[in-house]
C-alpha positions as CSV (number, residue, x, y, z in Angstrom):
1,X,0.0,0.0,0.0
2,X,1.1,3.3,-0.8
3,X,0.4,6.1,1.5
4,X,1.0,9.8,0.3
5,X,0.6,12.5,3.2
6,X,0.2,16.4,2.5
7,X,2.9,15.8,0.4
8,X,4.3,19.3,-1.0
9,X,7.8,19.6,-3.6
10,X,8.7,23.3,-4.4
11,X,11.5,24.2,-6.7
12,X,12.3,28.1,-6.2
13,X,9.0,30.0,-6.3
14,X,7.5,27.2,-8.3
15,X,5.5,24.4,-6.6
16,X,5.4,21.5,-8.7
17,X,3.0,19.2,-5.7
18,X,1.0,20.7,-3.3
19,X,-0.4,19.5,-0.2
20,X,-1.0,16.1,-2.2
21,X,-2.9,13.3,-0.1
22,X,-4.1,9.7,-1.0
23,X,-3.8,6.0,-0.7
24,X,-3.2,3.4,-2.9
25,X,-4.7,0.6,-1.8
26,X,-4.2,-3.4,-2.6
27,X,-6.9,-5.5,-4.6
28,X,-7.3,-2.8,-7.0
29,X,-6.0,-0.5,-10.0
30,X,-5.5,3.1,-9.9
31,X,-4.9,5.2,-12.3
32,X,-3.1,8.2,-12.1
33,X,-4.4,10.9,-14.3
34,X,-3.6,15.1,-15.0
35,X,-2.3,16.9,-17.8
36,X,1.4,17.9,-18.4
37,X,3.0,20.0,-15.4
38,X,0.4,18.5,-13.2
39,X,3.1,16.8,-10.9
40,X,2.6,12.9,-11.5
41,X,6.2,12.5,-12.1
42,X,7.9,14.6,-9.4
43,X,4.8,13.0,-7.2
44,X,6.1,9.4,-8.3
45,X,9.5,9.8,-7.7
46,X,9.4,11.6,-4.2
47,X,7.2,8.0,-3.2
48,X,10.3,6.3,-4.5
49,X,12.8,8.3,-2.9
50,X,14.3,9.5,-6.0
51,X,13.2,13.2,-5.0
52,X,13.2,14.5,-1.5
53,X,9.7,16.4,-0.9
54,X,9.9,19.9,0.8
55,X,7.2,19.0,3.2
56,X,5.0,15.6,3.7
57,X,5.5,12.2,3.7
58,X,5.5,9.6,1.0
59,X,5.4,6.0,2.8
60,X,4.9,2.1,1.2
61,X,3.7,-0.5,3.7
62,X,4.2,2.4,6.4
63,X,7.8,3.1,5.6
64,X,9.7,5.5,3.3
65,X,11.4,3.9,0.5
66,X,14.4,4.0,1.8
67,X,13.3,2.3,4.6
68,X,12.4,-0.6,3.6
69,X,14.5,-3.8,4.1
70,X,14.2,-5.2,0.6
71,X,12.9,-2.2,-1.5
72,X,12.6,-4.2,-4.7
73,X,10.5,-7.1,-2.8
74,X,8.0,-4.3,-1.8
75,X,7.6,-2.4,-4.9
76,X,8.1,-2.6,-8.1
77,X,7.9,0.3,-10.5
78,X,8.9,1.4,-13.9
79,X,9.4,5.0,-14.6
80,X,11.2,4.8,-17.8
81,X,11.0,1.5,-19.5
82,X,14.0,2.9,-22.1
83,X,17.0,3.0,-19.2
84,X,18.8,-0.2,-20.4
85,X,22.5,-0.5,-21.3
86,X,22.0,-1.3,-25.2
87,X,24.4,-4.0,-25.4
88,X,22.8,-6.2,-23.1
89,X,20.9,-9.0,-23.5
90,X,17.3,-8.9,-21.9
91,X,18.0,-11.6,-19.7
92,X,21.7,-10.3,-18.6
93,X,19.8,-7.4,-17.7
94,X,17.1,-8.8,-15.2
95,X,19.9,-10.9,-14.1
96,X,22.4,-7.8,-13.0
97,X,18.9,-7.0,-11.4
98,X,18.5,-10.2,-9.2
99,X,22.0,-10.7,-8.6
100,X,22.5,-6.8,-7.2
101,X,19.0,-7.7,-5.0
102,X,19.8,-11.2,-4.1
103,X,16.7,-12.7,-5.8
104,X,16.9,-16.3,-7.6
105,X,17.6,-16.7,-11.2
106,X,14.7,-18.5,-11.4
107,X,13.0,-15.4,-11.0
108,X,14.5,-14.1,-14.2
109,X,13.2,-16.8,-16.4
110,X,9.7,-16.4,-14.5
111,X,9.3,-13.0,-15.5
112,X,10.8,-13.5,-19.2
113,X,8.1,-16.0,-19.3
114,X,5.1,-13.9,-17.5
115,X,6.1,-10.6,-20.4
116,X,6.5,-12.4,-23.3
117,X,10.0,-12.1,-23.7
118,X,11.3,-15.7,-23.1
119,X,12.2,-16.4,-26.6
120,X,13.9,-13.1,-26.9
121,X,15.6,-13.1,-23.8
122,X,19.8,-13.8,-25.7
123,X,18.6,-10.7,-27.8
124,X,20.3,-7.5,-27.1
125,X,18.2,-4.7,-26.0
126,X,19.6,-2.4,-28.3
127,X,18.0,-3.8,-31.3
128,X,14.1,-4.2,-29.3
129,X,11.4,-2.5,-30.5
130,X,9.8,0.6,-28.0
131,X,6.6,-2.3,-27.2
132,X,9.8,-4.9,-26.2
133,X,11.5,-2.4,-24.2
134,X,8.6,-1.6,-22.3
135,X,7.3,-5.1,-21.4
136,X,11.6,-5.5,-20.3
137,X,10.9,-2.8,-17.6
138,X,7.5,-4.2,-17.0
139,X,9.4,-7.3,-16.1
140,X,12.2,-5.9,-14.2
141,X,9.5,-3.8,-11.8
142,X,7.8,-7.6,-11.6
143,X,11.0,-9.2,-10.9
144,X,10.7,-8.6,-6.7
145,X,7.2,-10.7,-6.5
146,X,6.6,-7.1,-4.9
147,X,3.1,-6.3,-3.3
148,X,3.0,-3.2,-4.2
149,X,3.6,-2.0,-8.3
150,X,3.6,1.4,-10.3
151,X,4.0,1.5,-14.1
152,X,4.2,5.0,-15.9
153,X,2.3,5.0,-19.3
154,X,2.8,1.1,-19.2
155,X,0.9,0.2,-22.7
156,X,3.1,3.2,-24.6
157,X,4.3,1.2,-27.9
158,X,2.5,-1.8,-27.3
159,X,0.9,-3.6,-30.1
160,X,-3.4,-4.1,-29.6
161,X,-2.5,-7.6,-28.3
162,X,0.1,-6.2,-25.8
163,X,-2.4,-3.8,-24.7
164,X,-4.8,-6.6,-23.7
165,X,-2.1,-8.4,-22.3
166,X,-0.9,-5.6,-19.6
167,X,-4.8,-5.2,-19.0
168,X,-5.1,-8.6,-17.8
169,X,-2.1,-8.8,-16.1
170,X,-2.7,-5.8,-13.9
171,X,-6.1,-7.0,-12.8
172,X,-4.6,-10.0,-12.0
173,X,-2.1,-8.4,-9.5
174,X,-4.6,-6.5,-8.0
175,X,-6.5,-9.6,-8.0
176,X,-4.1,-10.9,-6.0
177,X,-4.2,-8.0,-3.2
178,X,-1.3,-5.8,-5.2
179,X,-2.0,-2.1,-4.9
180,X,-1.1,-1.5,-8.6
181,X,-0.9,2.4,-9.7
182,X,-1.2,3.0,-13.2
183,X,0.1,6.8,-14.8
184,X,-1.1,7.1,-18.5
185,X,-3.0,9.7,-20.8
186,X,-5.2,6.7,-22.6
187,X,-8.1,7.3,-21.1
188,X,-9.9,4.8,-23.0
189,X,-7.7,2.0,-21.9
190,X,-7.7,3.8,-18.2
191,X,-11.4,3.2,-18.0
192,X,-11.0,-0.5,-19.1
193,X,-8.3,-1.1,-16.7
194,X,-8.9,0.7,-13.5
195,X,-11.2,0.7,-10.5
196,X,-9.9,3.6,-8.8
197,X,-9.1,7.0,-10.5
198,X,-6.5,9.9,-9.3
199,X,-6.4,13.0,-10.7
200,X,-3.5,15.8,-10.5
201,X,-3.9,19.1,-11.5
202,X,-1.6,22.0,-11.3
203,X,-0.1,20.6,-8.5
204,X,-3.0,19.3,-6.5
205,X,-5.6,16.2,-6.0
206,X,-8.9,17.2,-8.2
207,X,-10.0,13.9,-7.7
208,X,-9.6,10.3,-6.1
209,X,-12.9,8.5,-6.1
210,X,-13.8,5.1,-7.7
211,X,-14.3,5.1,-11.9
212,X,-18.1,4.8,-11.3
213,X,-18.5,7.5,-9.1
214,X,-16.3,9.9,-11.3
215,X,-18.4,9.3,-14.4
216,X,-21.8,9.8,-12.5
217,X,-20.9,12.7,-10.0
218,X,-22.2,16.0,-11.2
219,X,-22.8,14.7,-15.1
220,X,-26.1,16.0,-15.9
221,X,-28.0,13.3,-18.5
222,X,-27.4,13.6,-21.8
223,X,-30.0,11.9,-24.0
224,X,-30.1,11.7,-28.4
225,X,-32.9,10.9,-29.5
226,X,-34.7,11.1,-33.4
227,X,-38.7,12.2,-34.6
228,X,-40.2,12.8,-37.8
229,X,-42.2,15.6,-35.5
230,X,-38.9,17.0,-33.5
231,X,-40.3,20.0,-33.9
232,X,-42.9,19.5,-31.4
233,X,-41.2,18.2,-29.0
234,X,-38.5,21.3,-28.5
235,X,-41.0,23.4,-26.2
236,X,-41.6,21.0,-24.2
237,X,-38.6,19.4,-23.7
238,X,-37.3,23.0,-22.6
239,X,-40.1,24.1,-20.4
240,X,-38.8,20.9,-18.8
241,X,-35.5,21.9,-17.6
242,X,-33.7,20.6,-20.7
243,X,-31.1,22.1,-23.2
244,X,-31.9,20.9,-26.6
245,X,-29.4,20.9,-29.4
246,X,-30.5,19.6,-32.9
247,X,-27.5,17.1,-34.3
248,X,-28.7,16.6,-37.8
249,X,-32.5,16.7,-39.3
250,X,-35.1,15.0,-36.7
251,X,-32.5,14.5,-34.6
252,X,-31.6,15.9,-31.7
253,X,-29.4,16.1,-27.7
254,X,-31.1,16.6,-24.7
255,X,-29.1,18.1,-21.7
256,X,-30.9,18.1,-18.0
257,X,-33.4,15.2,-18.8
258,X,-33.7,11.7,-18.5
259,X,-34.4,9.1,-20.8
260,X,-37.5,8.2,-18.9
261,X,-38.6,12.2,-18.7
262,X,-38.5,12.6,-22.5
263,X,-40.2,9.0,-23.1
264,X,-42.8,10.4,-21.6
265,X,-43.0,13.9,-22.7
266,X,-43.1,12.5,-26.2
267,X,-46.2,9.9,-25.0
268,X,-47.9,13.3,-23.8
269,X,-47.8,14.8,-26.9
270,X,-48.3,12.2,-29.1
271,X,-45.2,12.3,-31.1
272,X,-43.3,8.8,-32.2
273,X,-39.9,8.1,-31.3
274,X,-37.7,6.9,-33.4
275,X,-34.3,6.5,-31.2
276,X,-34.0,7.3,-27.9
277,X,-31.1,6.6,-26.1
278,X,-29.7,7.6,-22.8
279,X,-25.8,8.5,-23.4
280,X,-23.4,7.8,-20.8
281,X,-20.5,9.7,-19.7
282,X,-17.0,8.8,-20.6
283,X,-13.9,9.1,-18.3
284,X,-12.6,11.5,-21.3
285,X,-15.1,13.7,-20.4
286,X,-14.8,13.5,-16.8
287,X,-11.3,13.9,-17.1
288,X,-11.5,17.3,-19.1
289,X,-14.0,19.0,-17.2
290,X,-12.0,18.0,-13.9
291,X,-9.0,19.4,-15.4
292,X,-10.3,22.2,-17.3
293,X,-8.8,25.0,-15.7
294,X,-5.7,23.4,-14.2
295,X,-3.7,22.9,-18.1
296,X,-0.2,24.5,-17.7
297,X,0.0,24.1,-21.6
298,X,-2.8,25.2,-23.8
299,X,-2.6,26.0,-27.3
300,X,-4.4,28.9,-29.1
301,X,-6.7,27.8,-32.0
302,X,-6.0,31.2,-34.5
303,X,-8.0,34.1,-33.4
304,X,-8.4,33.0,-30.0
305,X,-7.0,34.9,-27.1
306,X,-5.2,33.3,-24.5
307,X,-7.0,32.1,-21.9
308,X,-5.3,33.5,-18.2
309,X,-4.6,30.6,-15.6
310,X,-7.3,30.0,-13.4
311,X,-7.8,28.8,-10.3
312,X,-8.0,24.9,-9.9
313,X,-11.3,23.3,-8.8
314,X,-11.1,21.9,-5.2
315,X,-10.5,18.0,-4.8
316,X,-13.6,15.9,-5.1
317,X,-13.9,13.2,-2.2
């Protein structure tokens, strides 16, 4: 388990984390979410000791990193799947690992065997693709049996069938009580993958709450729905409390009401539907309007003026 604790990193008169709080816990998958400059990195390596916070406390199983008796046995993590000597061979490589840690060699053909790399292993890693390389530091974060695992935009390079494989496997280490923490900007494969969702911007937590939750919380319905006599039904629908924008020719969206509220506002009225369907939300678009004003980098479509920083939106519980 991974315990983060008002955790704050400044660099000059810039704060890069800021008052940061949350807990990874085991049996499930979090994913770690926020736009460039939001402080995932820095956050990630102050919980692996590899930068020293200003103020707070970054702990794993209770203890700071470099605390721990056997770090590699208690987590396992890759931040950068490409730091590998070129001229070594995959399996020289996890075996400088396990030597340097005192693990087994048998370990090093286990997790050769558990990424796909067994019959590459003699191959040196300078000729891999970007996919190989990453499912090399996937194994050498797995190479501890550690309880506790955080892979930074694991699936980058991976091939469709790679990208179903690291999906099963991290369910199956959470399934196994892991606390498993997953940075990545795919938030289509985040919502696929995850059960618990943390967000950074600008520095601070904008959100930690279960993917259900996140997708539900404060999403007003959004129905589409098609009539020969749309026109009839506009009024009505507004007078309702809904925001009605027309898609394409009988066809329309419906903001503020339900499915079951425009079902029956068309029964009133006496008008045929034709589709009606109740849309749901997507963890893209929970994701942009959590992190809407908290983008350190925005671009300027032409004629646009740029937009001043605002103030981030405070953390959702």
């Amino acid at each position: 388990m991974i315990e983060v604790s008002h955790l704050t990193k400044r660099y000059g008169t810039r704060t890069a984390v800021d008052d940061v709080s949350f807990r990874i816990e085991p049996g499930r998958v979090t994913g770690f979410l926020g736009p460039n400059g939001a402080g995932k990195s820095t956050t990630l390596r102050m919980i692996l000791g590899l930068d020293r916070p200003t103020s707070g406390r970054a702990t794993v199983d209770g203890r700071a990193y470099a605390d721990l008796a056997a770090p590699i046995r208690s987590v396992g993590a890759m931040l950068d799947g490409r730091t590998v000597h070129p001229g070594r061979t995959a399996a020289a490589h996890l075996r400088s690992i396990a030597d340097t840690h005192e693990l087994p060699r048998t370990r090093v053909q286990e997790v050769l065997e558990l990424t796909g790399l067994r019959e590459v292993a003699r191959r040196r890693v300078g000729t891999f693709s970007l996919g190989m390389t990453q499912r090399l530091g996937i194994a050498a974060a797995l190479l501890g049996d550690p309880r506790t695992i955080l892979l930074d935009e694991p699936v980058n390079g991976l091939d469709p069938e790679g990208v179903l494989w690291i999906r099963a496997l991290t369910r199956r280490m959470a399934a196994e009580e892991r606390a498993v923490l997953i940075s990545s900007h795919l938030m289509s494969e985040v919502a696929q993958t995850v059960d618990q969702v943390l967000v950074l911007g600008a520095g601070r937590v904008l959100a930690d709450a279960p993917l259900h939750e996140l997708l539900t919380a404060e999403a007003a319905p959004l129905v589409r729905l098609r009539a020969d006599d749309l026109a009839r039904l506009v009024g009505p629908l507004i007078a309702a409390g809904g925001s009605v924008s027309e898609t394409e020719p009988r066809a329309a969206d419906v903001v503020g009401l339900t499915a079951e509220q425009v079902a029956r506002i068309a029964a009133d009225r006496g008008v045929v539907l034709s589709e009606l369907t109740a849309v749901e939300r997507s963890l893209e678009d929970a994701y942009f309007a959590l992190t809407a004003d908290a983008v350190q980098y925005r671009s300027t479509a032409a004629g646009d003026e740029p937009r001043p920083a605002q103030r981030t939106k405070e953390p959702r519980r």
